[in-house]
DSSP file (Angstrom, degrees, kcal/mol; ACC not computed):
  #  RESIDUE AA STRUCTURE BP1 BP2  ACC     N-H-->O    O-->H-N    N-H-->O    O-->H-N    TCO  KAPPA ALPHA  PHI   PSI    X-CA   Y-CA   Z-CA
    1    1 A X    >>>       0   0    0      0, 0.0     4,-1.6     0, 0.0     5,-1.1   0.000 360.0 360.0 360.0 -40.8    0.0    0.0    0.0
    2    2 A X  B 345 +a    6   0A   0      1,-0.3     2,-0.7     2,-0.2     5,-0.2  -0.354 360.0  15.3 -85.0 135.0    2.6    2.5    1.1
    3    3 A X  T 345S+     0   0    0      3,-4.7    -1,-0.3     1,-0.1     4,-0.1  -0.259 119.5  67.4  81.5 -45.0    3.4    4.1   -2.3
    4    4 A X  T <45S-     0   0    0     -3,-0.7    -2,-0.2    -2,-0.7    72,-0.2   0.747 129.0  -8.8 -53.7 -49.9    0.9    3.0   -4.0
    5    5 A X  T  <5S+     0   0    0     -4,-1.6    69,-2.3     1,-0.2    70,-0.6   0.404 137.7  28.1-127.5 -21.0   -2.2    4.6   -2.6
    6    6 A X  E   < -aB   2  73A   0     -5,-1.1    -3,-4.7    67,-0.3     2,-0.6  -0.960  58.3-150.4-151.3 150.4   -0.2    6.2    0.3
    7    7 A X  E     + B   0  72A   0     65,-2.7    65,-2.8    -2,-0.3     3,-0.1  -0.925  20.7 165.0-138.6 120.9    3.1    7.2    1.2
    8    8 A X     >  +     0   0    0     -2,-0.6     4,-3.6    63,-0.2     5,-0.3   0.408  37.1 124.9 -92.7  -6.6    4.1    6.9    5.3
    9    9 A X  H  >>S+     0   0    0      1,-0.3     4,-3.2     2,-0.2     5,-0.6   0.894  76.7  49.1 -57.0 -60.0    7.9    7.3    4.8
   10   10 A X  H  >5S+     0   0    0      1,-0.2     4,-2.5     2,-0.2    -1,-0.3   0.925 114.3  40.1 -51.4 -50.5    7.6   10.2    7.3
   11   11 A X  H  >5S+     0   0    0      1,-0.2     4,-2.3     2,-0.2    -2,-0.2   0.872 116.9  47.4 -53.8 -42.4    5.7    8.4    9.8
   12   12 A X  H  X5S+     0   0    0     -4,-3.6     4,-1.9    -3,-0.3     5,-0.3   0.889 111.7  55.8 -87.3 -28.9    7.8    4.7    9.5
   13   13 A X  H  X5S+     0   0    0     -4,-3.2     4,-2.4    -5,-0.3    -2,-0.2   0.924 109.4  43.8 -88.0 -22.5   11.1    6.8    9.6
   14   14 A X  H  <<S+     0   0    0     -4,-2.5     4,-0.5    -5,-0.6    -2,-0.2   0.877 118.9  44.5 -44.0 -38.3    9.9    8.5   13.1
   15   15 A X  H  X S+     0   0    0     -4,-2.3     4,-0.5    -5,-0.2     3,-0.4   0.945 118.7  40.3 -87.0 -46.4    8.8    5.1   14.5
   16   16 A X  H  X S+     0   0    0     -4,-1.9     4,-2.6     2,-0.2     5,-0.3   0.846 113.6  55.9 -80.1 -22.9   11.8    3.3   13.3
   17   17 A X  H  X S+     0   0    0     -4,-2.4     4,-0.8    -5,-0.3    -1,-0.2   0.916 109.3  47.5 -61.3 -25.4   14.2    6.5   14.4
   18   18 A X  H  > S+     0   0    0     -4,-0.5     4,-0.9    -3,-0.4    -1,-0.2   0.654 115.0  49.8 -87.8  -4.1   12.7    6.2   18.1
   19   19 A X  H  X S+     0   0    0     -4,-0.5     4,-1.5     2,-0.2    -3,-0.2   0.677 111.7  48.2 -97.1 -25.4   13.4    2.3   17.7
   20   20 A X  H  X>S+     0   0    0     -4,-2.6     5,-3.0     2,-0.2     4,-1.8   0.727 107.4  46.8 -92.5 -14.3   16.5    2.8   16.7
   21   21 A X  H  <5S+     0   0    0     -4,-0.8    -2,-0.2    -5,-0.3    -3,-0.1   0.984 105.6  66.5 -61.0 -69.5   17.7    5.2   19.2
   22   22 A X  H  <5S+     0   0    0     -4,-0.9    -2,-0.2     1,-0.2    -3,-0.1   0.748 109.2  38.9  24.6 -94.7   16.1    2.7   21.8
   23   23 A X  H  <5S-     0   0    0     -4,-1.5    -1,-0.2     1,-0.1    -2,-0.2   0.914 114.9-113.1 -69.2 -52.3   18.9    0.1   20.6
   24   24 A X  T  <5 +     0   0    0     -4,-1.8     2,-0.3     1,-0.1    -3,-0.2   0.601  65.4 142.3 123.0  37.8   21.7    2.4   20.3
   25   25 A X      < -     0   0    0     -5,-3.0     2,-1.3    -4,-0.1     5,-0.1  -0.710  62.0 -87.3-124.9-163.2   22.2    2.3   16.9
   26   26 A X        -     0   0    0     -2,-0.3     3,-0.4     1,-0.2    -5,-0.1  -0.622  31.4-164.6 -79.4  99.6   23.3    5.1   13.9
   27   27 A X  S >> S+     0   0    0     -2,-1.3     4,-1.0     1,-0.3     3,-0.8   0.765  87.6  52.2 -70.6 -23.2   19.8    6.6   12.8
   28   28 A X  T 34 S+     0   0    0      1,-0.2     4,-0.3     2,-0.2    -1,-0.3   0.909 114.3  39.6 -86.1 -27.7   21.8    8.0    9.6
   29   29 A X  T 34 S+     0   0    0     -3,-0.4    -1,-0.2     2,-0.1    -2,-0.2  -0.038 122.9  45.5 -98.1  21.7   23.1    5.0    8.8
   30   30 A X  T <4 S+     0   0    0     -3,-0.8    -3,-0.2    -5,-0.1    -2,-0.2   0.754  89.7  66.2 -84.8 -72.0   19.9    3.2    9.7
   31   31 A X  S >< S+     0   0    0     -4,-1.0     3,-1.3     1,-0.3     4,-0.3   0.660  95.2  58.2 -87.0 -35.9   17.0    4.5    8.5
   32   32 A X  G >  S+     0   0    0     -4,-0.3     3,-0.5     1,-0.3    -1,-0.3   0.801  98.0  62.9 -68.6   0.3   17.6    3.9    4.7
   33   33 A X  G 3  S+     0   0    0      1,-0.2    -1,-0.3    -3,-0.1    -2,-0.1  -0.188  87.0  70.6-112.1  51.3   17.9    0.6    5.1
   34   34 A X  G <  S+     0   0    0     -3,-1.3    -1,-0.2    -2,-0.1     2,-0.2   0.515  75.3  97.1-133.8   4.5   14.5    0.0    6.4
   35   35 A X  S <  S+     0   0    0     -3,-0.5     3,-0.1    -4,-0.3    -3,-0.0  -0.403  80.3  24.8 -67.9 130.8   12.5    0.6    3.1
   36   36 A X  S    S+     0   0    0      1,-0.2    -1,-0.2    -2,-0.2     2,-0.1   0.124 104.2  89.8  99.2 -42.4   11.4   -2.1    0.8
   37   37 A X  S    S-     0   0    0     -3,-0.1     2,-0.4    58,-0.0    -1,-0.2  -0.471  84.7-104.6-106.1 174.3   11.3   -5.0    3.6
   38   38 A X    >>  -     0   0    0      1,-0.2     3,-0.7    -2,-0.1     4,-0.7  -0.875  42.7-107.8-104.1 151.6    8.9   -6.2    5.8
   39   39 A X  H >> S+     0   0    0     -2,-0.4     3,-1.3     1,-0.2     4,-0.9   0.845 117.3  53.6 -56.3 -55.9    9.8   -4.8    9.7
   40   40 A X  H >> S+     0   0    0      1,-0.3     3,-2.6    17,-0.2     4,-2.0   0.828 108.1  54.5 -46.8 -57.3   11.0   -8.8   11.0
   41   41 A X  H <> S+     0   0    0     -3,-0.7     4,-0.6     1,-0.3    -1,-0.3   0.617 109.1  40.0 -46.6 -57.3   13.1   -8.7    8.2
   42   42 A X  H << S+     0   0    0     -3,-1.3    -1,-0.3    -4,-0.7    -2,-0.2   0.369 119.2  43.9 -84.7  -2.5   14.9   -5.5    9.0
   43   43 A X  H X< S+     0   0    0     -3,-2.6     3,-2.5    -4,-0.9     5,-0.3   0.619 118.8  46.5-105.7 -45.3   15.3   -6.1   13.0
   44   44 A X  H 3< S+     0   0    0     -4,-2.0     3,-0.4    -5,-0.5    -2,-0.2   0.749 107.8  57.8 -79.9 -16.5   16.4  -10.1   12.2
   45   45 A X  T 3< S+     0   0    0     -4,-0.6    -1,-0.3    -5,-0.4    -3,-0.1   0.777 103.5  50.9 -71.7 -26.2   18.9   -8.8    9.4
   46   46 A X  S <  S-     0   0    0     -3,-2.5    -2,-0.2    -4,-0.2    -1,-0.1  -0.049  93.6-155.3-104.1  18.6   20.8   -6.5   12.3
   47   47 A X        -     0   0    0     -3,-0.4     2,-0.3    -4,-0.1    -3,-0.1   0.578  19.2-171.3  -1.8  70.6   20.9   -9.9   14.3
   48   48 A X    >   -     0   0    0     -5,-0.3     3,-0.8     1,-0.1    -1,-0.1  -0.699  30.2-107.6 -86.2 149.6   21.1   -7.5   17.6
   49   49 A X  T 3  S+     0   0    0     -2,-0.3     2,-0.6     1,-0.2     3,-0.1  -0.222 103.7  15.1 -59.4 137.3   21.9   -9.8   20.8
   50   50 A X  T 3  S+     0   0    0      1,-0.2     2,-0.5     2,-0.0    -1,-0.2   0.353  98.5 132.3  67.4 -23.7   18.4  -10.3   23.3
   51   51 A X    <   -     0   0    0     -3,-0.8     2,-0.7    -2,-0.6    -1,-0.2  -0.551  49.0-158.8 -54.7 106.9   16.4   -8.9   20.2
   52   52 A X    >>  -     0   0    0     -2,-0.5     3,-2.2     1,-0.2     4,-1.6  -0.860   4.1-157.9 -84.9 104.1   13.2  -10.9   19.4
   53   53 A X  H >> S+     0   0    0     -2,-0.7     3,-1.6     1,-0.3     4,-1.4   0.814  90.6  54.1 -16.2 -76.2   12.4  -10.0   15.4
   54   54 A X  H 34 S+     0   0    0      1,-0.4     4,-0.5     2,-0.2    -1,-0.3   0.592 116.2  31.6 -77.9 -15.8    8.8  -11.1   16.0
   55   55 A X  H <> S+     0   0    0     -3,-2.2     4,-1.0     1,-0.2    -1,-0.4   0.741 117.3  50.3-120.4  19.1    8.1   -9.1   18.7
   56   56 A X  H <X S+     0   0    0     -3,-1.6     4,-1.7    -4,-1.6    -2,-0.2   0.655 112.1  54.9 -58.4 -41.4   10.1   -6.2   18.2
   57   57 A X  H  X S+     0   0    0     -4,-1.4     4,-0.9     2,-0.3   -17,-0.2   0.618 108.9  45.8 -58.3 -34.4    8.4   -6.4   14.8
   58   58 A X  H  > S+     0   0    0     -4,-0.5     4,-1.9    -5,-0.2     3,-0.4   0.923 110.8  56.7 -81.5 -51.0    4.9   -6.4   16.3
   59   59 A X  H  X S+     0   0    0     -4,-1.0     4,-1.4     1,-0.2    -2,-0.3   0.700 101.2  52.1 -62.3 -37.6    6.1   -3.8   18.3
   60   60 A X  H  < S+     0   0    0     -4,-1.7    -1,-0.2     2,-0.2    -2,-0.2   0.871 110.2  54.7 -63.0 -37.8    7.1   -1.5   15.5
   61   61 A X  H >X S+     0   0    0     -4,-0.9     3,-1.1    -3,-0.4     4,-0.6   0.770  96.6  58.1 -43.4 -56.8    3.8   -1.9   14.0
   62   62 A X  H 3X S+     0   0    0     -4,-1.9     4,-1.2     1,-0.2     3,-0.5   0.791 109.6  42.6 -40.0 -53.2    2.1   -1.1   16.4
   63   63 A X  H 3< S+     0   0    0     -4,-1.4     4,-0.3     1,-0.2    -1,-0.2   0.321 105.2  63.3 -76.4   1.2    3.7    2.3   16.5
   64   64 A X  H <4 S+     0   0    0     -3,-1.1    -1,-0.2     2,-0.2    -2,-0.2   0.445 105.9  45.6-111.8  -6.7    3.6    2.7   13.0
   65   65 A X  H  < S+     0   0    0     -4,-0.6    -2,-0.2    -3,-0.5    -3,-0.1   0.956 112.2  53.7 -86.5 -59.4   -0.4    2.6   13.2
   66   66 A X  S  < S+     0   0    0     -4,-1.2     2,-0.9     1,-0.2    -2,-0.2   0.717 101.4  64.4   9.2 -65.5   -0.2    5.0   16.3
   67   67 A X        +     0   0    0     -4,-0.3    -1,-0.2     1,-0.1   -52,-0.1  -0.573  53.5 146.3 -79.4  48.2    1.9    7.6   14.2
   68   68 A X    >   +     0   0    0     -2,-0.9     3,-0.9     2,-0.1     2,-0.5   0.367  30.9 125.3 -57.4 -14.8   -0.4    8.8   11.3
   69   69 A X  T 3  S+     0   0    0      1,-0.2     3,-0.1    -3,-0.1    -2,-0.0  -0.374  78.5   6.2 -58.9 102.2    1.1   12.2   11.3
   70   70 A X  T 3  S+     0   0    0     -2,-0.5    -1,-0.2     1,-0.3   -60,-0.2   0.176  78.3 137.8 128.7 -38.4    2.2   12.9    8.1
   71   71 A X    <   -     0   0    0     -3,-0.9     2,-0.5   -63,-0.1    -1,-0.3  -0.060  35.1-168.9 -70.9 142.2    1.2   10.2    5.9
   72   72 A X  E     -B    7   0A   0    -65,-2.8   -65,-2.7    -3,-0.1     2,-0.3  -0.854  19.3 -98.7-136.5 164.1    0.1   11.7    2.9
   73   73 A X  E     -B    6   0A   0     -2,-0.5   -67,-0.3   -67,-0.2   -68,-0.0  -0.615   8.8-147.7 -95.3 150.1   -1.9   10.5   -0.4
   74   74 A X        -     0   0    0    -69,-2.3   -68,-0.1    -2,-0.3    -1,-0.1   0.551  51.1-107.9 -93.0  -6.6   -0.3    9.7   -3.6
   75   75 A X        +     0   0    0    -70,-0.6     3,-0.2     1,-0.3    -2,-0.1   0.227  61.8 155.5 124.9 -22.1   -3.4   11.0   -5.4
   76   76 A X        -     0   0    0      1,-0.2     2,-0.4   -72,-0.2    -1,-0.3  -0.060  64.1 -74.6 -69.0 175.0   -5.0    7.7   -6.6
   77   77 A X     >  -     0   0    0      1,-0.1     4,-3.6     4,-0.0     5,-0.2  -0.601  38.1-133.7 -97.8 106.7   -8.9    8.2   -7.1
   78   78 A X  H  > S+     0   0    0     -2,-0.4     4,-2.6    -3,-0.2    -1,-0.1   0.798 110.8  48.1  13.8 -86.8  -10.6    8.3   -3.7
   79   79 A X  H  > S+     0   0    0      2,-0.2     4,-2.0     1,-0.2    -1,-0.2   0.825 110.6  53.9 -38.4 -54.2  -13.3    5.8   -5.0
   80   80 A X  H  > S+     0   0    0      1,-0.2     4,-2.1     2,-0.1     5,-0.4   0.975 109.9  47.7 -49.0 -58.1  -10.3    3.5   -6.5
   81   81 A X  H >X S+     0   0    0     -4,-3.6     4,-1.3     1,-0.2     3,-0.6   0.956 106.2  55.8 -72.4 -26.7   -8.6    3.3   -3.1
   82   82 A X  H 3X S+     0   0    0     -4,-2.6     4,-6.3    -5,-0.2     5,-0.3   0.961 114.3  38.6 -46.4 -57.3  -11.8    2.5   -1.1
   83   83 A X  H 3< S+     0   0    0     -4,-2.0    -1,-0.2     2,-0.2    -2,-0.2   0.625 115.0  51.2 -81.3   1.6  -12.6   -0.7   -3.2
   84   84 A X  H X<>S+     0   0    0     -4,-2.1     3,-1.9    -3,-0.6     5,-0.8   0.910 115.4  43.0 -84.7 -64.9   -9.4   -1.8   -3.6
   85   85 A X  H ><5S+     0   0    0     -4,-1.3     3,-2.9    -5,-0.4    -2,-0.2   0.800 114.9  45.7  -9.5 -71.2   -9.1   -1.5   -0.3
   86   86 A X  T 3<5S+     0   0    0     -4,-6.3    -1,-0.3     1,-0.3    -2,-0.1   0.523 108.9  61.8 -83.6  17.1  -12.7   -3.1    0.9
   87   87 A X  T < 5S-     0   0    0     -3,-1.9    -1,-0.3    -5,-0.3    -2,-0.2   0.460 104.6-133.8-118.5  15.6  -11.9   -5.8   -1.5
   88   88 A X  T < 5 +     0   0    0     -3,-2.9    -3,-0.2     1,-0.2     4,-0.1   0.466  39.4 179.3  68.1  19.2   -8.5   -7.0    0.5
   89   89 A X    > < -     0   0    0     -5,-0.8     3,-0.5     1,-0.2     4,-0.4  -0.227  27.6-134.2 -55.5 144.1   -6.5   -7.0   -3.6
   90   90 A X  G >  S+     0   0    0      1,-0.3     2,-0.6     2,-0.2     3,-0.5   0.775  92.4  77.7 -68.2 -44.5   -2.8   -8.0   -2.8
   91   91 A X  G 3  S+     0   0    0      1,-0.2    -1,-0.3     3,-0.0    -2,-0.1  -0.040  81.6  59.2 -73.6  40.4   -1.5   -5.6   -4.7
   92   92 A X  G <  S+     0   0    0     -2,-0.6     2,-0.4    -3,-0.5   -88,-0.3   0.583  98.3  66.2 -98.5 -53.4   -2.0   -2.8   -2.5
   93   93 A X    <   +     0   0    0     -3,-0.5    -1,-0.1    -4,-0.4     5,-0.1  -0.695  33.0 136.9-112.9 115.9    0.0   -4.2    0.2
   94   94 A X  S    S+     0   0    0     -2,-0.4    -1,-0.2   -92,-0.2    -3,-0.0   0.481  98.4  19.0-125.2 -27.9    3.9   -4.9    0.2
   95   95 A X  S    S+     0   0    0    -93,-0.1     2,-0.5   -57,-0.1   -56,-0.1   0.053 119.2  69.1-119.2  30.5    4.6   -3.4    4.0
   96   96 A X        -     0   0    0    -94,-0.1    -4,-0.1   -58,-0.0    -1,-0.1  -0.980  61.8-139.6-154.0 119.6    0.8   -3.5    5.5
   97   97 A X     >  -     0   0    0     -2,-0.5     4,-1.3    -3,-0.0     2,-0.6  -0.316  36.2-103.8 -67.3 173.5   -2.0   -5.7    6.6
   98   98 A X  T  4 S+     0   0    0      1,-0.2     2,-0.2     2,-0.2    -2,-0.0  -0.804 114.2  52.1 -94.7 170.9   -5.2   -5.2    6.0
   99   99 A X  T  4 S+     0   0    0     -2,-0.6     5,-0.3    -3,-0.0    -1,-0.2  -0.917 108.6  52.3 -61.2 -26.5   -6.5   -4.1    8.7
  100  100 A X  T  > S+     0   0    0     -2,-0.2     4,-0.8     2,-0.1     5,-0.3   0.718 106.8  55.9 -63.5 -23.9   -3.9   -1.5    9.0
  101  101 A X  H  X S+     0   0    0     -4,-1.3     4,-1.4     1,-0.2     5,-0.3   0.879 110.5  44.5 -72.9 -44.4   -4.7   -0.3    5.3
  102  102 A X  H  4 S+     0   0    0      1,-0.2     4,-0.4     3,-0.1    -1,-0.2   0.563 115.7  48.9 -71.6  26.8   -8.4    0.1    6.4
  103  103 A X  H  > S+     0   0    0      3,-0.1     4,-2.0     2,-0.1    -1,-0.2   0.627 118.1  40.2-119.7 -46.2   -7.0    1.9    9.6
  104  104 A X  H >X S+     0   0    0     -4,-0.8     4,-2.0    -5,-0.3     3,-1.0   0.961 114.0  50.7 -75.2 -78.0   -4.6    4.2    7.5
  105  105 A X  H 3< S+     0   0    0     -4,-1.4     4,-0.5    -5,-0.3    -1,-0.2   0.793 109.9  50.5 -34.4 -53.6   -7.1    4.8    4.6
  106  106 A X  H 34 S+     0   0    0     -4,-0.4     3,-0.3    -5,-0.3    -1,-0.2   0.800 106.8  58.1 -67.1 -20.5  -10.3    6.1    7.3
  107  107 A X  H << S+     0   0    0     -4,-2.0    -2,-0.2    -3,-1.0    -3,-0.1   0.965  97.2  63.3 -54.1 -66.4   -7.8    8.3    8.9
  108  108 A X     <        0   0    0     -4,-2.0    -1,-0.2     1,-0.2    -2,-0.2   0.679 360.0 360.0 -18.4 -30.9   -7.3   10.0    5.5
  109  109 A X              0   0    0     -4,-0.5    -1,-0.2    -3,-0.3    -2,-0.1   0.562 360.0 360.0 -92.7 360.0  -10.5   11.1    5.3
């Protein structure tokens, strides 16, 4: 979804900059590398010591639903993104469940 109907890049680099402060690692030398994958991916690629991916992962999520400030539309037709949307298509969503697309999409409005 993110890109597609909606773009969050402010919001997911805020949530993963407070996650990454949190651990103690280089937020400039972080934060690009968290684009494109899905959040386990990117904590369980930095194999940090005591880190559990999945619930760190959960935990990022969580905060990335939280955080709506910012997230901004990419323009697609109103009408378009609603049914794609209430009709769960897979090709909305490369970083997002659905229920976080319908959670993202009724803020928008």
């Amino acid at each position: 979804m993110d890109g597609t109907i909606l773009s969050s890049i402010a919001a997911a680099e805020r949530v993963w900059a407070r996650w990454a402060a949190r651990h103690g690692l280089d937020m400039a030398a972080f934060l690009p590398t968290i684009h494109g994958m899905r959040s386990v991916e990117t904590v369980r690629r930095l194999n940090l010591p005591g880190v559990d991916p999945v619930v760190e992962a959960a935990r990022i999520t969580r905060e990335e639903m939280d955080d709506v400030a910012g997230i901004e539309s990419t323009h697609a037709h109103p009408l378009a993104t609603r049914h794609a949307v209430a009709r769960d298509y897979a090709t909305l969503g490369a970083s997002i469940d659905h229920d976080g697309a319908l959670r993202l999409v009724a803020r928008k409005d």
